[in-house]
Short mmCIF file of the C-alpha atoms (twelve columns), coordinates in Angstrom:
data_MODEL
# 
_entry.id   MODEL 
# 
loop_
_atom_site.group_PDB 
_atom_site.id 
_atom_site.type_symbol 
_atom_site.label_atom_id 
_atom_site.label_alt_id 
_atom_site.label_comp_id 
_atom_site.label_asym_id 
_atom_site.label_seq_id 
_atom_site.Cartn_x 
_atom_site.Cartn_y 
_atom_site.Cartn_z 
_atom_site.pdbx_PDB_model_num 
ATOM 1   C CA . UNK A 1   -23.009 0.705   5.339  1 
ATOM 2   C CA . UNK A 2   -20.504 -2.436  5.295  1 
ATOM 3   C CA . UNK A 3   -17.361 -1.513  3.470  1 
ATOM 4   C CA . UNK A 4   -17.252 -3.492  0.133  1 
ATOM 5   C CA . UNK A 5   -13.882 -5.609  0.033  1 
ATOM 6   C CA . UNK A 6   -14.204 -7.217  -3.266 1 
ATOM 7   C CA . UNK A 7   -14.884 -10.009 -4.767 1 
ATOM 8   C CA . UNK A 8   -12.411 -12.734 -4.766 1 
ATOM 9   C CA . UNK A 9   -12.799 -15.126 -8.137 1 
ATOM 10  C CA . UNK A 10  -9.830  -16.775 -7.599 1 
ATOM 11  C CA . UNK A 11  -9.874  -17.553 -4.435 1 
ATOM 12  C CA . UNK A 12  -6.625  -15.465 -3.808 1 
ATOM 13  C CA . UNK A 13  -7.296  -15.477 0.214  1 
ATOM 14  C CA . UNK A 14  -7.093  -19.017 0.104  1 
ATOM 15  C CA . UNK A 15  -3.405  -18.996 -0.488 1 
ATOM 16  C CA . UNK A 16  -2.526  -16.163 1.811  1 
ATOM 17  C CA . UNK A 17  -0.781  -16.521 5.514  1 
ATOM 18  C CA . UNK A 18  -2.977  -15.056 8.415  1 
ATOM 19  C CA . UNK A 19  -0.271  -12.469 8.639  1 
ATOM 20  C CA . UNK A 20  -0.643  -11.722 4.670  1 
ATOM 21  C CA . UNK A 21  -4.386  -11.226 5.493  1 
ATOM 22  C CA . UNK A 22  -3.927  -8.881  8.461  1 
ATOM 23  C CA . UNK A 23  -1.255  -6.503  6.563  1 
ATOM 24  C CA . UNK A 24  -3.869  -6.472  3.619  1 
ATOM 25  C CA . UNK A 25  -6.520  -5.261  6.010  1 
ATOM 26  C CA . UNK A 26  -4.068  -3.160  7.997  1 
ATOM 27  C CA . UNK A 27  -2.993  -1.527  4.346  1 
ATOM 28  C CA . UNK A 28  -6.862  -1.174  3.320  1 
ATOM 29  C CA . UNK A 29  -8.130  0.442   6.738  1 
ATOM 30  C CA . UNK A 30  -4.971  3.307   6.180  1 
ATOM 31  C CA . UNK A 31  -5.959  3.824   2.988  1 
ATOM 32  C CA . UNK A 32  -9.422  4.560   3.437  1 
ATOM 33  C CA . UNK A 33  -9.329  6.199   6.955  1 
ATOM 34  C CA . UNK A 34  -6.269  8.351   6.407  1 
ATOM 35  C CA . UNK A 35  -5.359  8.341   2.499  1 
ATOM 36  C CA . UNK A 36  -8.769  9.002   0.597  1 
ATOM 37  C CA . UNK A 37  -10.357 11.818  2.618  1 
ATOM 38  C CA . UNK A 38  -6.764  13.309  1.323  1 
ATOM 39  C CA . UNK A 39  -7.719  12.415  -2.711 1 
ATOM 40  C CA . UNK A 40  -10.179 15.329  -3.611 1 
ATOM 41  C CA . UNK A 41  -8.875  17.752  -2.301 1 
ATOM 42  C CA . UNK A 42  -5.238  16.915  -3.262 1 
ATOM 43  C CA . UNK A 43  -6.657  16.407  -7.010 1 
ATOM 44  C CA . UNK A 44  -8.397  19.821  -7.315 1 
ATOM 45  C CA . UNK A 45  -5.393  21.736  -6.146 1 
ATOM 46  C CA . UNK A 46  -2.941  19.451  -7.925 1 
ATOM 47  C CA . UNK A 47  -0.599  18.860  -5.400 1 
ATOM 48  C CA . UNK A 48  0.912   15.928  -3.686 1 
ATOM 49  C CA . UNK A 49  0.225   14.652  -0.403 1 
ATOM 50  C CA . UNK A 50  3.728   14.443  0.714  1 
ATOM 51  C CA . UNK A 51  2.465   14.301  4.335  1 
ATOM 52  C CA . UNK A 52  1.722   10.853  3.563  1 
ATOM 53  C CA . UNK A 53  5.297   9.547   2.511  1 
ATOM 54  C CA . UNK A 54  6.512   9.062   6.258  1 
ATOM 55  C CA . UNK A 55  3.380   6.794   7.037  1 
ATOM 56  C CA . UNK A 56  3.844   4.790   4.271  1 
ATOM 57  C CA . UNK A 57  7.329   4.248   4.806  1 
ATOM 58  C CA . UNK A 58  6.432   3.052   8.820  1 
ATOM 59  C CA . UNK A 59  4.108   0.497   7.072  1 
ATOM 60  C CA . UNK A 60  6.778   -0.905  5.096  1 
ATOM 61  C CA . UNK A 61  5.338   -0.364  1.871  1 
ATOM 62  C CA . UNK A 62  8.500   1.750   0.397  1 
ATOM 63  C CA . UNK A 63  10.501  -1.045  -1.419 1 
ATOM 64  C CA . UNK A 64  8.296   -3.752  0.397  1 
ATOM 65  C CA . UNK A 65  10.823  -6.526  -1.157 1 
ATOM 66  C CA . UNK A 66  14.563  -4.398  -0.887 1 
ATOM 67  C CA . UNK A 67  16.612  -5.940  1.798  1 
ATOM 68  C CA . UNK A 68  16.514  -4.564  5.647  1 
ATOM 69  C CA . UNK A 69  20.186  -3.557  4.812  1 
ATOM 70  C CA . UNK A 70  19.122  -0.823  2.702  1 
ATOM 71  C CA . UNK A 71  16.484  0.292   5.185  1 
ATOM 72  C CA . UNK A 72  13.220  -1.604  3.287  1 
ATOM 73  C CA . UNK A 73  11.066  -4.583  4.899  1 
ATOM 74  C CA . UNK A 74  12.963  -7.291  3.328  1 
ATOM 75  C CA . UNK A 75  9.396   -9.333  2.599  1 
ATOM 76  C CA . UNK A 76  8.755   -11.608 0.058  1 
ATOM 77  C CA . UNK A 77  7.137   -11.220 -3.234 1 
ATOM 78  C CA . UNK A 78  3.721   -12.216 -1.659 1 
ATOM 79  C CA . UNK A 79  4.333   -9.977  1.637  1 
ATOM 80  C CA . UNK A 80  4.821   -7.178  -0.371 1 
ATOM 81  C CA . UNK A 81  1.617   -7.887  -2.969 1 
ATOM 82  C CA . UNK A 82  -0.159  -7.992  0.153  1 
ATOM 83  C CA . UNK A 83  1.008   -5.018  1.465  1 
ATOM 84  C CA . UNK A 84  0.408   -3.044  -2.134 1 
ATOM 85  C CA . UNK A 85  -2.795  -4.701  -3.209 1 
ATOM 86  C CA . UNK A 86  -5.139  -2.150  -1.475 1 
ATOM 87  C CA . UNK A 87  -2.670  0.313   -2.359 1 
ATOM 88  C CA . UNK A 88  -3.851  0.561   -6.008 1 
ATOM 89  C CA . UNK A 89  -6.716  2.371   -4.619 1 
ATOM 90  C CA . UNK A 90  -3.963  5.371   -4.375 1 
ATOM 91  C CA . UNK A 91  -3.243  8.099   -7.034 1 
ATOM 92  C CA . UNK A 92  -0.727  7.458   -9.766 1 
ATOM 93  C CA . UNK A 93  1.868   9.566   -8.436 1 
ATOM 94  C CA . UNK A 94  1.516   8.023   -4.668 1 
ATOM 95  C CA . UNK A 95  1.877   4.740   -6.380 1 
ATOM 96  C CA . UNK A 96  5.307   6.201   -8.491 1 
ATOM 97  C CA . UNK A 97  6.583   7.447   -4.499 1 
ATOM 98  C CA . UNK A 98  5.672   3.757   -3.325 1 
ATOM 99  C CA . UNK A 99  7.623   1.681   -6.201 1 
ATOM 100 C CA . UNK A 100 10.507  4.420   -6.760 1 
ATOM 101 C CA . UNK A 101 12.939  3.001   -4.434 1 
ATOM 102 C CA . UNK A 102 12.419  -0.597  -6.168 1 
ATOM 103 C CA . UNK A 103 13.441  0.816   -9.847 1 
ATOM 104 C CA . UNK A 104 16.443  3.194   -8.575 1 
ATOM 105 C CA . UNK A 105 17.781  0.059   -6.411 1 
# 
């Protein structure tokens, strides 16, 4: 079955960078392949995936926007929306590990 990637009614895509696009898809494919066989299992024991943290810190997705100086990407606003749209598809608690750094910074 073709994997459903939503429905754009804004036309979002349209305003993206090719390299936007491909870190979006790059984000999505993790998250699927890697993140949600993780989610059931992780729910019913209620524990959390900490395995995880490393991989999304090599994808840049820990303080997207914080400057390289303090070891983050350094993107822009839209970089980093990119990077954390698919992201949403995460538990709450990965989602708290992925924006910590921005709100202690």
């Amino acid at each position: 079955m073709p994997r459903f990637t939503g429905v754009d009614f804004y036309e979002i895509d349209s305003l993206l960078q090719e390299d936007e696009i491909q870190i979006r898809g790059h984000v999505r494919d993790w998250v699927e392949e890697r993140y949600l066989p993780l989610i059931e299992d992780a729910y019913e024991k209620a524990y959390f995936p900490t395995d995880v943290i490393p991989e999304l810190a090599e994808m840049g997705l820990l303080g997207a926007s914080l400057p390289e100086k303090y070891g983050c990407a350094g993107v822009s606003g839209t970089r980093a929306c990119a990077r954390s749209h698919r992201c949403r598809a995460l538990s709450s608690c990965t989602r708290s590990t992925r924006t910590a750094p921005r709100s202690s910074a």
